[in-house]
C-alpha positions in Angstrom: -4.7 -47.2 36.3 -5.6 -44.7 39.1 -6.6 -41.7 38.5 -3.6 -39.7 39.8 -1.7 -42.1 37.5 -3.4 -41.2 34.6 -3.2 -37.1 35.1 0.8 -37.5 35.5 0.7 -39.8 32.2 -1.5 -37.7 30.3 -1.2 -33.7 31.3 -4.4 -33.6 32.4 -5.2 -32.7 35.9 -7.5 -34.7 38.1 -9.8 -32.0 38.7 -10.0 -31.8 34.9 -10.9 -36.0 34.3 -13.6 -35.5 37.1 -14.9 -33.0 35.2 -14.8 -34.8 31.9 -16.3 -37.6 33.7 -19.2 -35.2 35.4 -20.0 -34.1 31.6 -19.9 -37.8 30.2 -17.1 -37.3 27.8 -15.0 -40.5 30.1 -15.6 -42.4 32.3 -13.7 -45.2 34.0 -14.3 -48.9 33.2 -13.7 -50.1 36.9 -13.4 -49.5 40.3 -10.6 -51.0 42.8 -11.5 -52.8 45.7 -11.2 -50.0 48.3 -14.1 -48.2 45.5 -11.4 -46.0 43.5 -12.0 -45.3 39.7 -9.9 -47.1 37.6 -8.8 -46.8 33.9 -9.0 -48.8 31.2 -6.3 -48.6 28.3 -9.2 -47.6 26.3 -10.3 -44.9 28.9 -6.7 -43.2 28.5 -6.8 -43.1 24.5 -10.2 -41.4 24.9 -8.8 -38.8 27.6 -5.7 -38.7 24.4 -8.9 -38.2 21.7 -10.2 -35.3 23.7 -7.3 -33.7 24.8 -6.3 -33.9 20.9 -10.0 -32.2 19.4 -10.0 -29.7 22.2 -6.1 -28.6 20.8 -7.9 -28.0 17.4 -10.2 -25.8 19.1 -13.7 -27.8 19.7 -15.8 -27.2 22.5 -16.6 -29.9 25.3 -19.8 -30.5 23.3 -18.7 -30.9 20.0 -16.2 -33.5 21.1 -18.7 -35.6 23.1 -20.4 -35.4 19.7 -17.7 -35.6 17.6 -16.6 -39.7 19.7 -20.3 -40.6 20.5 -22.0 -40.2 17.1 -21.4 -42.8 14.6 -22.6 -40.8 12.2 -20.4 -38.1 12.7 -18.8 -35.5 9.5 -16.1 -34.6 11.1 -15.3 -32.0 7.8 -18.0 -29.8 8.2 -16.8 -29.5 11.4 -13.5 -28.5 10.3 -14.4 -26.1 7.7 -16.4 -24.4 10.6 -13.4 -24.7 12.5 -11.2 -22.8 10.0 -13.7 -20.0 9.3 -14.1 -18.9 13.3 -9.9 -19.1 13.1 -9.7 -16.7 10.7 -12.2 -14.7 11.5 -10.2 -14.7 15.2 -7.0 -13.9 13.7 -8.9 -11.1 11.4 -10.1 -9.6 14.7 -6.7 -9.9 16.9 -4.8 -8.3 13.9 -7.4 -5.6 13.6 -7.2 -4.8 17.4 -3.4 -5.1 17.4 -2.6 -3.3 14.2 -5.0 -0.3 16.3 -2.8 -0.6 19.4 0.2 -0.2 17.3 -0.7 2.8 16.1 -2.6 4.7 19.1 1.1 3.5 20.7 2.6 5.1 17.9 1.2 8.4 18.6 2.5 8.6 21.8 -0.5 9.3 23.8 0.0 11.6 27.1 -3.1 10.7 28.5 -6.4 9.0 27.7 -7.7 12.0 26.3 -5.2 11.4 23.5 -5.8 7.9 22.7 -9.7 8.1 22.6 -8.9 11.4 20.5 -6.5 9.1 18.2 -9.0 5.9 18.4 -12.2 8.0 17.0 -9.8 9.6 14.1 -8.6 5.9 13.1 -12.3 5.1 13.4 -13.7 8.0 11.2 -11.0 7.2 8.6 -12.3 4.1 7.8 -15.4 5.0 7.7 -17.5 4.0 5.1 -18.7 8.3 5.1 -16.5 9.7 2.5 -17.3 13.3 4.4 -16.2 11.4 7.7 -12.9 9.7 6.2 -12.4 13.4 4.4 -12.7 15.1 7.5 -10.5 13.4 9.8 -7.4 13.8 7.2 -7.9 17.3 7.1 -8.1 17.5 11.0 -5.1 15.5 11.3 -1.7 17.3 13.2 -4.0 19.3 14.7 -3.9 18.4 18.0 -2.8 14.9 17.9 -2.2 13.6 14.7 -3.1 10.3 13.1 -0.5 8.1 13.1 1.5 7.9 9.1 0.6 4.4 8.9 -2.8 4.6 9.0 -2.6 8.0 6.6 -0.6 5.8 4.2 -3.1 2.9 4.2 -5.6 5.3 3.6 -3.7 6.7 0.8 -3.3 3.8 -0.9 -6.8 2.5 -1.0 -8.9 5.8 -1.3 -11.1 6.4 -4.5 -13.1 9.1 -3.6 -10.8 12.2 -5.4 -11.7 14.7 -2.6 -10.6 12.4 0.1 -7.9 11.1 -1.5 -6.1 15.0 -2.1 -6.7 15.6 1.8 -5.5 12.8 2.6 -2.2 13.4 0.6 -1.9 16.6 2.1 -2.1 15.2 5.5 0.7 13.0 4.5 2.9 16.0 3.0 3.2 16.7 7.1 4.2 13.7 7.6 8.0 13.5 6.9 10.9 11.0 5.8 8.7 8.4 7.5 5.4 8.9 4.8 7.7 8.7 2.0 9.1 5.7 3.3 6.4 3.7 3.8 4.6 5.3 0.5 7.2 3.7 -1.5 6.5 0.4 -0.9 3.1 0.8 -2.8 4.9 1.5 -5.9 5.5 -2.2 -5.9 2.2 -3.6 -5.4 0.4 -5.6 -8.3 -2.4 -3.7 -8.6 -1.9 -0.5 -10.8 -4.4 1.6 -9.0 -2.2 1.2 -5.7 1.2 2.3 -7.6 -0.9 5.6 -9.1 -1.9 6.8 -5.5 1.3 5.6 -4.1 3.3 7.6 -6.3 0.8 10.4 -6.3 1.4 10.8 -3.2 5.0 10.8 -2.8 4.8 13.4 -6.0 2.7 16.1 -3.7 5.3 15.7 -0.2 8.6 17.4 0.2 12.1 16.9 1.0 14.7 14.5 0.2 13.6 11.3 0.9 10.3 11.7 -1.5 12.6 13.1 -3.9 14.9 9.7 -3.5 11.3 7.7 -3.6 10.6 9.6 -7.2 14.2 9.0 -8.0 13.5 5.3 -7.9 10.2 5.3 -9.5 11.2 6.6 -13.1 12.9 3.1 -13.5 9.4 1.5 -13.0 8.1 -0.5 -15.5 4.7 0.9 -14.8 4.2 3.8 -17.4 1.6 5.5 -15.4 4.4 5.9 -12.3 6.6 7.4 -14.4 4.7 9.8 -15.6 3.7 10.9 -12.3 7.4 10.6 -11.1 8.8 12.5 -13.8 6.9 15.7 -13.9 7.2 16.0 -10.2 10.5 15.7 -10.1 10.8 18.0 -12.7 9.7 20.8 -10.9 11.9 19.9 -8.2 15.0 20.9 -10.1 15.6 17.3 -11.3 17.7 16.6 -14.2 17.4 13.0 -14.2 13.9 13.5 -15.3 14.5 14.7 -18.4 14.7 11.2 -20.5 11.7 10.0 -19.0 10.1 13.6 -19.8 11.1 13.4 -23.4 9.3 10.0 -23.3 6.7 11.2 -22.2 6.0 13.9 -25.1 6.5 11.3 -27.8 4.0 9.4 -26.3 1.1 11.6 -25.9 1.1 10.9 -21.9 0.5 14.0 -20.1 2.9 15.5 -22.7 2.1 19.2 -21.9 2.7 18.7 -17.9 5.8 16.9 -19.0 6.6 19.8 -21.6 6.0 22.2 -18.7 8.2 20.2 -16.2 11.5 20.4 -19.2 10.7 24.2 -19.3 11.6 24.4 -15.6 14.3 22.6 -15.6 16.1 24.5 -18.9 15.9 27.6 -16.9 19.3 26.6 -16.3 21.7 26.9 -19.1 23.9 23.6 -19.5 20.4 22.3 -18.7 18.8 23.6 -21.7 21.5 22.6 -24.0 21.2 18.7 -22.8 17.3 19.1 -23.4 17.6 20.2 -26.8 19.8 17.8 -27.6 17.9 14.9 -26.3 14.8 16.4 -27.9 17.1 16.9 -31.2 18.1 12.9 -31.0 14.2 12.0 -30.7 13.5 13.9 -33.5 16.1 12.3 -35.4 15.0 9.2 -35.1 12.9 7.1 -37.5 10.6 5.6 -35.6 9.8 9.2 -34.4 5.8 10.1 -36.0 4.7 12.7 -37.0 2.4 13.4 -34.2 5.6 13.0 -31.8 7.4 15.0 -34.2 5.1 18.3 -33.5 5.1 17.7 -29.7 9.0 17.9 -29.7 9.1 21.0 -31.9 6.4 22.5 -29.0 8.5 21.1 -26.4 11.7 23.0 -28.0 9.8 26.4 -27.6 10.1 26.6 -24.0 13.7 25.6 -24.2 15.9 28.6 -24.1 19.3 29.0 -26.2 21.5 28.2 -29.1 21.3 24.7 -29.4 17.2 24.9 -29.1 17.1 27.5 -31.7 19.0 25.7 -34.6 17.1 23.1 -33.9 13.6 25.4 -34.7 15.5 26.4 -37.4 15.9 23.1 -39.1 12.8 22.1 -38.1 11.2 25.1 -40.1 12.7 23.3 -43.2 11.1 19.8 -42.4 9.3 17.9 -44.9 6.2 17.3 -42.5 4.5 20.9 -43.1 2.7 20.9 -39.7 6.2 20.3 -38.1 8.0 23.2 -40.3 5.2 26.0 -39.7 5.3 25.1 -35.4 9.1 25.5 -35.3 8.8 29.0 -37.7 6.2 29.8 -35.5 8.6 29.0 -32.1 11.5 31.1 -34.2 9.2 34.2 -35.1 8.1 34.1 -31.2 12.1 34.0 -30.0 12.6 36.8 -32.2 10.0 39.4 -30.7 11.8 38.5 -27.3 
């Protein structure tokens, strides 16, 4: 077969087999009369072979090699093979995920991008003073793009950079909250703390809706983050997890604060005490529980709180009955 013939068959151009042939990967078997090359059937599944390891990515080398050598391990080869692949893809997604987000900011001139590309670059810097820096400087001129703050979020350790970088994010918007949320999912617990951490420190609706969400978590730690922040938004659907929260012993004073704020309001106050009155009811409740609710009920205001002190100052537990005559004596100088 001539070798016109076989680049039609095969895909491979001419200019291509010469070259294969210059290098000594094929050559033909035979020559026609009038001196052309010729090819075997053999020749053409070798031109198939090559064609075939260069689609897995060899070099011209390797595949003389790899048909030449009878001695040949073509699975070191491979493993080789698949390391430089994903260390190519690691690199592409690298560059691309950048280009997303320098397009994100929308640039108005290359001022702006090399301004964006050396903030992206300084926040995932190995310098915790670098990474801390370039949160804070963030919005000033042009700001780094959410993404990159929320990725930061989530995987900072150091505390000082971690609270700048939430604060960049708290001038983020909807769009931070957003993409925040989607930590409080991940499998690693350390992830859900800063994610809802996060959301707990930025404002508006949509973080509130994100916090909403989180006190059905099943992670304890989220919802005591969740809770307390909500809280102090106004929240009443914070208050079961709150009251949780103080029989547990899990940042029961911050949760204790949070049920204060919120029984500022009247009707409020009368659903706290009563959920606080049910827990106390309860057998299972401990001692140790037991004085946290009575505490609890002292920054509750109104009826329902105060005969609650007032049976409480008859309790059988003695540490109980002296905090609730205590809370009682206190309601009465005011």
């Amino acid at each position: 077969m001539l070798i016109g013939e076989v680049a039609r068959r095969s895909g491979v151009s001419a200019r291509m087999l010469r070259h294969y042939e210059s290098l000594g990967l094929v050559s033909p078997s035979g020559r026609t009369g009038s001196g052309y090359r010729e090819y075997s059937g053999q020749d053409i599944r070798r031109v198939f072979h090559i064609e075939s390891l260069r689609s897995l990515g060899l070099s011209l080398r390797e595949i003389g090699r790899a048909l030449d050598d009878p001695g040949f391990t073509p699975s070191l080869l491979v493993d080789d093979l698949v390391r430089q692949t994903r260390e190519r893809i690691a690199a592409e997604t690298e560059l691309l995920t950048l280009l997303s987000r320098v397009d994100a900011s929308d640039p108005a001139g290359w001022d702006d991008v090399l301004q964006v590309v050396a903030l992206l670059r300084a926040l995932g810097s190995k310098s915790a003073d670098a990474r801390q820096r370039a949160a804070l400087s963030s919005g000033d001129e042009v700001p780094v793009p959410v993404e990159a703050l929320v990725e930061a979020a989530l995987s900072e350790t150091e505390p000082n950079v971690a609270g700048a970088i939430r604060w960049a994010l708290a001038r983020s918007g909807d769009r931070g909250a957003a993409l925040l949320a989607q930590g409080l999912g991940s499998p690693v617990a350390a992830v859900r703390e800063r994610a809802v951490r996060s959301l707990a420190e930025m404002p508006g609706e949509e973080a509130a809706a994100r916090l909403r969400d989180a006190l059905d978590s099943p992670d304890p730690v989220v919802r005591g983050h969740a809770a307390p922040a909500l809280g102090a938004r106004g929240a009443g659907d914070a208050v079961p997890t709150l009251i949780d929260m103080v029989v547990a012993g899990r940042n029961d004073t911050g949760a204790a604060d949070a049920l204060g704020v919120l029984a500022r309001d009247a009707p409020a106050a009368d659903r706290i005490a009563a959920g606080i009155a049910d827990r106390l009811a309860e057998d299972t409740t401990r001692a140790p529980a037991r004085g946290r609710l009575t505490q609890a009920l002292g920054s509750v205001p109104g009826a329902r709180a105060s005969r609650a002190l007032v049976e409480l100052a008859r309790d059988e537990d003695r540490a109980v009955a002296l905090t609730a005559a205590y809370l009682l004596r206190l309601r009465d100088e005011h």
